[in-house]
C-alpha positions as CSV (number, residue, x, y, z in Angstrom):
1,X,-20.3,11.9,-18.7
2,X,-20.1,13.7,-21.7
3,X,-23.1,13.4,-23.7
4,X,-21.9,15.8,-26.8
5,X,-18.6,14.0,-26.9
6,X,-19.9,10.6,-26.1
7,X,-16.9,10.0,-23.8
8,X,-16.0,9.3,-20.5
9,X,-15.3,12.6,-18.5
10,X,-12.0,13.5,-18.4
11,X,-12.1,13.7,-22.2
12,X,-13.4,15.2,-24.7
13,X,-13.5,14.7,-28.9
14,X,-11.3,16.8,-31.0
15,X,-11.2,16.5,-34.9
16,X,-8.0,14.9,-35.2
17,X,-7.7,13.5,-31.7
18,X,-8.3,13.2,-28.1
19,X,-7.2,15.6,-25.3
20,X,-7.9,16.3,-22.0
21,X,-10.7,18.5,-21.1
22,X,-9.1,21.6,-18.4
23,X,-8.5,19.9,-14.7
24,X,-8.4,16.1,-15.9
25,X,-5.0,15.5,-15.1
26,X,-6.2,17.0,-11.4
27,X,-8.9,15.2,-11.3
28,X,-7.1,11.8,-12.1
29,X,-4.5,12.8,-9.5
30,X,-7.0,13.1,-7.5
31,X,-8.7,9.8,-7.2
32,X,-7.3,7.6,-4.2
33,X,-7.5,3.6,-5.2
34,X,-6.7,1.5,-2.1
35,X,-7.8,-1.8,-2.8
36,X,-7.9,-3.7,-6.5
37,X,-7.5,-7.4,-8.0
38,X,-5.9,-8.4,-10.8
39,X,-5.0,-11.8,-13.6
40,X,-1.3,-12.4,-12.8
41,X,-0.1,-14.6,-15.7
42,X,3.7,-15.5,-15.6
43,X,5.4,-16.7,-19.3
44,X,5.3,-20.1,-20.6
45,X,8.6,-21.8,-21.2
46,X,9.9,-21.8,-24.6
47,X,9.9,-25.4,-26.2
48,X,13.0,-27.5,-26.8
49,X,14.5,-27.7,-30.3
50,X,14.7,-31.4,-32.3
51,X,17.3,-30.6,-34.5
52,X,20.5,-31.6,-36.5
53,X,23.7,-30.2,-37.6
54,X,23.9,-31.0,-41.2
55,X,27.4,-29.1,-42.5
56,X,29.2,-30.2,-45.2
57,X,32.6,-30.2,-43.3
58,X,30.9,-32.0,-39.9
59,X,29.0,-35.3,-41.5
60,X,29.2,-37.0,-38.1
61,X,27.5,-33.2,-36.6
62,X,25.0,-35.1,-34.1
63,X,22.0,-33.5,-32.8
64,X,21.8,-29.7,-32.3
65,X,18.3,-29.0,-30.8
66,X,19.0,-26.1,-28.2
67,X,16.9,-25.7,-25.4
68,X,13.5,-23.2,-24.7
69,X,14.6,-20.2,-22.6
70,X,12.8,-19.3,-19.6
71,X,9.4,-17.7,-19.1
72,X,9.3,-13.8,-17.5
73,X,7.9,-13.9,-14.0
74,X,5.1,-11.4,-12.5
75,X,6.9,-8.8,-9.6
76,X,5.5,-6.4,-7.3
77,X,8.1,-4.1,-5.9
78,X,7.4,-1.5,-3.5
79,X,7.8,2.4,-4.6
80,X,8.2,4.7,-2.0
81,X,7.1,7.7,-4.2
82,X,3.9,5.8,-5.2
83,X,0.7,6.9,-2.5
84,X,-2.0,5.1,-4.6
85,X,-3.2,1.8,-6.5
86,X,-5.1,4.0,-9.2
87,X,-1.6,2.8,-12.0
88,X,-3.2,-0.5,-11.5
89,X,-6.8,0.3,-11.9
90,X,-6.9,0.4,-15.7
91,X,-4.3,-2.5,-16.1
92,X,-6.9,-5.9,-14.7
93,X,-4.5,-8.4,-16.7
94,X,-0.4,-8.3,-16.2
95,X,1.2,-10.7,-18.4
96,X,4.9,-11.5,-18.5
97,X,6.7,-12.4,-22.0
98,X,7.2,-16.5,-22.9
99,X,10.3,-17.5,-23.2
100,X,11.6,-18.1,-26.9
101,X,12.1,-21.8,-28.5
102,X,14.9,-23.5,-29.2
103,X,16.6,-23.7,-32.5
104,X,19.1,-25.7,-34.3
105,X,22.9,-25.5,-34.3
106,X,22.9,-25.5,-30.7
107,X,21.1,-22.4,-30.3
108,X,19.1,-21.5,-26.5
109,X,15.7,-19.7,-26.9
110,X,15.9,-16.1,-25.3
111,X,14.7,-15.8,-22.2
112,X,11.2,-13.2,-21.5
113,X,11.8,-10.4,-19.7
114,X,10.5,-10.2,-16.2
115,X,7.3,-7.8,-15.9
116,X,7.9,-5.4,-12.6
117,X,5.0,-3.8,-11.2
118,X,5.6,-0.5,-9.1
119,X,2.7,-0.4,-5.8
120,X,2.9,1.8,-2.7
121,X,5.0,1.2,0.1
122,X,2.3,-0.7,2.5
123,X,1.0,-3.0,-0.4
124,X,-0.5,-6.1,0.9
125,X,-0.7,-9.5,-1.9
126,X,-2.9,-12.3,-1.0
127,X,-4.1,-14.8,-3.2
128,X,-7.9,-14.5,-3.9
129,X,-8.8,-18.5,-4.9
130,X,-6.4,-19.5,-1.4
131,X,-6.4,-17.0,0.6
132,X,-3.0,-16.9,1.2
133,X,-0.9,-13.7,2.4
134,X,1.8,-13.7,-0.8
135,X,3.8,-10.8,1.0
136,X,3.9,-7.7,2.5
137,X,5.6,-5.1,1.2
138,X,6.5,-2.5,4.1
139,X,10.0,-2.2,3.3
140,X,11.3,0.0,0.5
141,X,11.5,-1.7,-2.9
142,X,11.6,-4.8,-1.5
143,X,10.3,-7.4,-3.8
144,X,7.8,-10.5,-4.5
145,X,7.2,-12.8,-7.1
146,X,4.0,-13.6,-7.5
147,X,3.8,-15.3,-10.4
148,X,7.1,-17.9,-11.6
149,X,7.8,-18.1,-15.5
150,X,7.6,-21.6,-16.3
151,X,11.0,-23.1,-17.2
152,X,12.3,-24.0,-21.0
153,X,12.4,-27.1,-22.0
154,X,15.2,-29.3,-23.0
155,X,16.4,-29.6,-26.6
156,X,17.5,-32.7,-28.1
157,X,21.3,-32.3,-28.2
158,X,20.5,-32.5,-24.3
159,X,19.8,-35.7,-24.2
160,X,22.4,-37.4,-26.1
161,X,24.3,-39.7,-24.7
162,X,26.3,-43.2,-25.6
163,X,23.4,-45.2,-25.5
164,X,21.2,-42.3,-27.8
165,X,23.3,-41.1,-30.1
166,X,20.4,-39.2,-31.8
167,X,17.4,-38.2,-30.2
168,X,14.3,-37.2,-31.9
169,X,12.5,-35.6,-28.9
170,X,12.9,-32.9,-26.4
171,X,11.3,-31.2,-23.9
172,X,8.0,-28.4,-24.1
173,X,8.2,-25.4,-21.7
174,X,6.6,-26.0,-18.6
175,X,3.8,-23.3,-18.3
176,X,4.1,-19.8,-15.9
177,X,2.1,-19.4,-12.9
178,X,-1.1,-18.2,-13.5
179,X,-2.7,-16.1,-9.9
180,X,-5.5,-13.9,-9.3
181,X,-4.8,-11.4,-6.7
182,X,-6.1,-8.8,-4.5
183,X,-4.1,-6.0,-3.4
184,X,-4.6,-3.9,-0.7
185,X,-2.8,-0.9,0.2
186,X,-2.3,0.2,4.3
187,X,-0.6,3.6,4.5
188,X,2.5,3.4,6.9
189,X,2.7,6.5,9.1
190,X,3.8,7.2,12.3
191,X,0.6,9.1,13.3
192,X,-3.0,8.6,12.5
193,X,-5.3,11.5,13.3
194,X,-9.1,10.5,14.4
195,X,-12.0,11.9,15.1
196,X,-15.3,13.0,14.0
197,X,-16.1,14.9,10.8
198,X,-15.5,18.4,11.0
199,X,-12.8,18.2,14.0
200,X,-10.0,19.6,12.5
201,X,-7.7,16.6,11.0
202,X,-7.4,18.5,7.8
203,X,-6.6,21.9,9.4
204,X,-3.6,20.5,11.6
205,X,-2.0,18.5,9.0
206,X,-1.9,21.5,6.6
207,X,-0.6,23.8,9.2
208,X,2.1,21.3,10.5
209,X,3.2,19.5,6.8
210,X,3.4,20.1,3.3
211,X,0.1,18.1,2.5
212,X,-3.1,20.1,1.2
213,X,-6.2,18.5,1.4
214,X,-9.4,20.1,0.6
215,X,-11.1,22.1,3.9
216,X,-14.3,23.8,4.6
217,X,-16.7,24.2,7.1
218,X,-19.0,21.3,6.4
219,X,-18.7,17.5,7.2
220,X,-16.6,15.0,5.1
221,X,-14.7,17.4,3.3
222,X,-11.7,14.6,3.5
223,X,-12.7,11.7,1.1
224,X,-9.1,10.1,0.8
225,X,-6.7,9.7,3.3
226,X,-3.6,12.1,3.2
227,X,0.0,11.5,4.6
228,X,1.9,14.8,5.6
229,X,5.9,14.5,6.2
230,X,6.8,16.8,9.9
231,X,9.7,18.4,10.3
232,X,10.0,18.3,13.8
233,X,13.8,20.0,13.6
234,X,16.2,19.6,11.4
235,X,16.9,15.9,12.3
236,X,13.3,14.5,13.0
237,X,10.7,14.3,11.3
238,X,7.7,11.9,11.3
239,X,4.8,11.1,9.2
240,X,1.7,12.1,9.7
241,X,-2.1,10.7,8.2
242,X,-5.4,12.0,8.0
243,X,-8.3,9.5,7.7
244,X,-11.4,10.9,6.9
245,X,-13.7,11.5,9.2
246,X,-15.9,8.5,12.1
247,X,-19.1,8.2,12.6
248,X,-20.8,6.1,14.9
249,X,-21.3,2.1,13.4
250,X,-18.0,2.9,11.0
251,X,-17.3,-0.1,11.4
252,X,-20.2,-1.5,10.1
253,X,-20.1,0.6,6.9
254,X,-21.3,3.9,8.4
255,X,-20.0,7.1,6.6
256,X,-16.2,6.6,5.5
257,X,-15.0,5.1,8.3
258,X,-14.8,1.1,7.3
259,X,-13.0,2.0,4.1
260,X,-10.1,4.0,5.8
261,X,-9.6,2.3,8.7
262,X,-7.4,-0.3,7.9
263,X,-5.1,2.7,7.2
264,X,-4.7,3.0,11.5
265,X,-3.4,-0.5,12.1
266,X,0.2,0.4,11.3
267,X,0.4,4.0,12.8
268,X,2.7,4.0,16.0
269,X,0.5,6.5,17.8
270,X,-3.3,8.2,17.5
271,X,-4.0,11.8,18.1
272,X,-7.5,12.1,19.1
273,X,-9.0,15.8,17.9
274,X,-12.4,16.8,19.7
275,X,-14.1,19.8,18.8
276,X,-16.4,20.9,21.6
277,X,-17.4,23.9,20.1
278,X,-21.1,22.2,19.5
279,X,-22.8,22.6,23.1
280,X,-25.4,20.0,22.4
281,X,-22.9,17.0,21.9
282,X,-21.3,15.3,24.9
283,X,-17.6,15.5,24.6
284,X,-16.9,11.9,26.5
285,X,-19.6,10.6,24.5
286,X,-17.9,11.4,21.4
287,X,-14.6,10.2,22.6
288,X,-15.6,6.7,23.7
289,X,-17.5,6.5,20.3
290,X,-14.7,6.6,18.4
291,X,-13.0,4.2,20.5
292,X,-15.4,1.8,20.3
293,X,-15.1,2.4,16.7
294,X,-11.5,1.5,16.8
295,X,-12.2,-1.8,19.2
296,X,-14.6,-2.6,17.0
297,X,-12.4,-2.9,14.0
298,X,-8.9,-4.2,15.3
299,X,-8.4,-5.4,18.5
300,X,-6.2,-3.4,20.5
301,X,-6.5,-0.3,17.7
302,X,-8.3,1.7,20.9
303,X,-5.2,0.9,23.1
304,X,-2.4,1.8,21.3
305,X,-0.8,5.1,22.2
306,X,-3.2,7.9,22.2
307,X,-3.5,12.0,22.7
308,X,-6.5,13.7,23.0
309,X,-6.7,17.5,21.7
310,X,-9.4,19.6,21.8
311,X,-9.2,22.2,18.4
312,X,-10.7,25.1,17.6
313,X,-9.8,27.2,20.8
314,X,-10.0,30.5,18.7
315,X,-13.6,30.1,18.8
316,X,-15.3,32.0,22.1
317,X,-17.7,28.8,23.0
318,X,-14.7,26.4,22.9
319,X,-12.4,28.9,25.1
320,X,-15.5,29.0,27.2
321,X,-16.2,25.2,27.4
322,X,-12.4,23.8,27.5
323,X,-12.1,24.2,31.8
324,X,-15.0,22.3,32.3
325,X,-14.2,19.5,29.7
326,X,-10.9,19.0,30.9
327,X,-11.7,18.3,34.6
328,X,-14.1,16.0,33.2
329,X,-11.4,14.0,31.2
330,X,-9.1,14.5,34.3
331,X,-11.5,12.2,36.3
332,X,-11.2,9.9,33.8
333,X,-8.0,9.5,33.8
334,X,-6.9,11.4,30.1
335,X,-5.2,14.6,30.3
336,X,-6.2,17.4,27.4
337,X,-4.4,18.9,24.9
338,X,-6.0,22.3,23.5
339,X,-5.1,24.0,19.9
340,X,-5.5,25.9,17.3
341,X,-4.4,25.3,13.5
342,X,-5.8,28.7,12.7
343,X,-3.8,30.9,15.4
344,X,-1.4,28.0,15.5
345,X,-1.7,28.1,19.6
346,X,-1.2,25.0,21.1
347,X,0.5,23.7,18.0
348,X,4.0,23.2,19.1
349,X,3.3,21.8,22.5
350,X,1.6,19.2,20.2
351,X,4.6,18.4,18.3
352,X,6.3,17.9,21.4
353,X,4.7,15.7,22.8
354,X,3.9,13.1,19.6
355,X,7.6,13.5,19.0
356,X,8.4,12.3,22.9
357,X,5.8,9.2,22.6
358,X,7.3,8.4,19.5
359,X,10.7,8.3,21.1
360,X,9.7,6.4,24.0
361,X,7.9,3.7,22.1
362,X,10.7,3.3,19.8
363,X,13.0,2.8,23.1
364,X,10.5,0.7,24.3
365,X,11.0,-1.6,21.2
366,X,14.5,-1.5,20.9
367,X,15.1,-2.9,24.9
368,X,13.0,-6.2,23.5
369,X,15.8,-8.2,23.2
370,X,15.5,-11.7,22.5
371,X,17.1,-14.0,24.2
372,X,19.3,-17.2,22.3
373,X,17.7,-20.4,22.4
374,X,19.7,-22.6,24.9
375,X,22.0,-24.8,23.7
376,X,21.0,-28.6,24.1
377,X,21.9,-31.6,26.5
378,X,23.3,-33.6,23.6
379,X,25.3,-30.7,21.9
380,X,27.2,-29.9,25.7
């Protein structure tokens, strides 16, 4: 906070107006918003019109109330290009247009405009007062209502008829939907990387995509989660996430780890990094901590397809280390993977082998064929 200025950070007062102080517009890039509610409010129905033609021409004119036009309805559609809720984080209240009244001389009220709302591809809506799931948008720009405009009501030239030749009454819009929601964003990727702070998940990611999160040598450098398009060839690619950092109880609120890792639950596969450069910690230890971790949150999460790579092999402990760690996974049952992002050794072989899960899950999925329901008895 800006104590000279009396404003909020990113800006700062100028004689004539405000600006941005140097490295606000970073800064509000920056911010990753994941989860937010909001006050949906659709638009009332316009009212219908009691109203009658009176022309010098037309003495027998009749009623001519027209009718209310529609209210604008709340909709969410999903944005591929959008990574983040923070649009939404300023904006608690969305509010469609009413529809217009009716007038005389037969004349329908306009419509309101619908009010579109752009969120991330992944965007889960649930309704906070029932709890229920309103949609989940995982397909590009697909689209929910989440609030209904109300409908116009009917004027009175509606209701004429031979037995009412002239009715004084008509009909008040029906009021919109009125919601309050939470959304929750889960990133879709085809691979999550895990481990503990410090592993390497920022290192690889940079090396093998375009993304650029912050790395150093100290834990939790990784706040946000980052996704990270691979180009595998010139015909694949996949997509690639890096939570930050587990801890032991994550689940439980420890560290980072409960805020991020909802963002697992839709990757295909898990890489596992371990960095056994540290001779004091247990390798196995580590590994069946973060898989606990995973248990722990989602069932099943631990037991989806996984690869375990040791990083860091650059480093003379790790090189020295990685045979005896590996024939202690091997007894276990996991084979190893070793790398480095720095050197870039290992890194291909890597590649190869998410891209060949990959390809033999999606396989696996396509051979689930469902069979027709059989016909019945009575319809032979």
């Amino acid at each position: 906070m800006g104590k000279a200025s009396g404003l909020p950070f990113p800006f700062s007062r100028s004689t004539s107006f405000l600006k941005p102080r140097p490295g606000a517009f970073f800064y509000l890039l920056m911010h990753f918003v994941d989860e937010i509610r909001l006050h949906a409010k659709a638009g009332d129905g316009g009212r219908g019109c009691v109203a009658f033609l009176r022309e010098k021409y037309r003495p027998h004119g009749g009623p001519s109330g027209g009718d209310g036009g529609e209210g604008g309805s709340v909709i969410f559609r999903a944005d591929p290009q959008l990574t983040t809720l923070i649009d939404l984080s300023a904006q608690k209240h969305l509010r469609a247009d009413k529809g217009e009244n009716g007038r005389g001389k037969d004349q329908h009220g306009k419509n309101g405009e619908d009010l579109v709302i752009r969120v991330p591809l992944g965007t889960i809506v649930r309704d906070i007062e029932t709890g229920e799931l309103l949609s989940d948008l995982n397909v590009r720009y697909a689209e929910v209502i989440v609030a209904k405009g109300g409908r116009g009501g009917k004027g009175n030239a509606f209701f004429t008829s031979s037995t009412n030749r002239a009715p004084r009454f008509a009909q008040p819009g029906t009021p919109g939907e009125e919601r309050r929601l939470l959304l929750e964003l889960r990133l879709l990727a085809d691979v999550g990387l895990v481990g503990f702070p410090n592993a390497g998940k920022s290192t690889l990611i940079s090396v093998v995509s375009a993304a650029k999160p912050r790395i150093a040598d100290f834990p939790f450098t990784t706040l946000t989660p980052h996704l990270g398009v691979v180009r595998y060839s010139d015909e694949r690619s996949f997509v690639m996430a890096d939570v930050p950092g587990l801890i032991e109880g994550a689940h439980e609120g420890q560290g980072l780890g409960i805020r991020f890792l909802k963002h697992l639950s839709r990757t295909s596969m898990l890489v596992h990094l371990l960095d056994i450069s540290d001779l004091t910690r247990d390798p196995w230890h580590d590994y069946e901590i973060i898989n606990n971790e995973l248990a722990c949150f989602e069932d099943g999460l631990e037991q989806r397809a996984q690869l375990v790579v040791v990083t860091k092999i650059d480093l003379p402990m790790t090189l020295e280390r990685l045979p005896e760690v590996q024939a202690q996974f091997a007894e276990r049952g996991v084979p190893l993977l070793a790398i480095s992002a720095v050197t870039r050794e290992g890194v291909p072989a890597v590649m190869h082998e998410i891209v060949r899960t990959l390809d033999q899950q999606r396989a696996h999925t396509a051979s689930l064929i469902v069979s027709p329901p059989a016909e019945s008895a009575q319809w032979a």
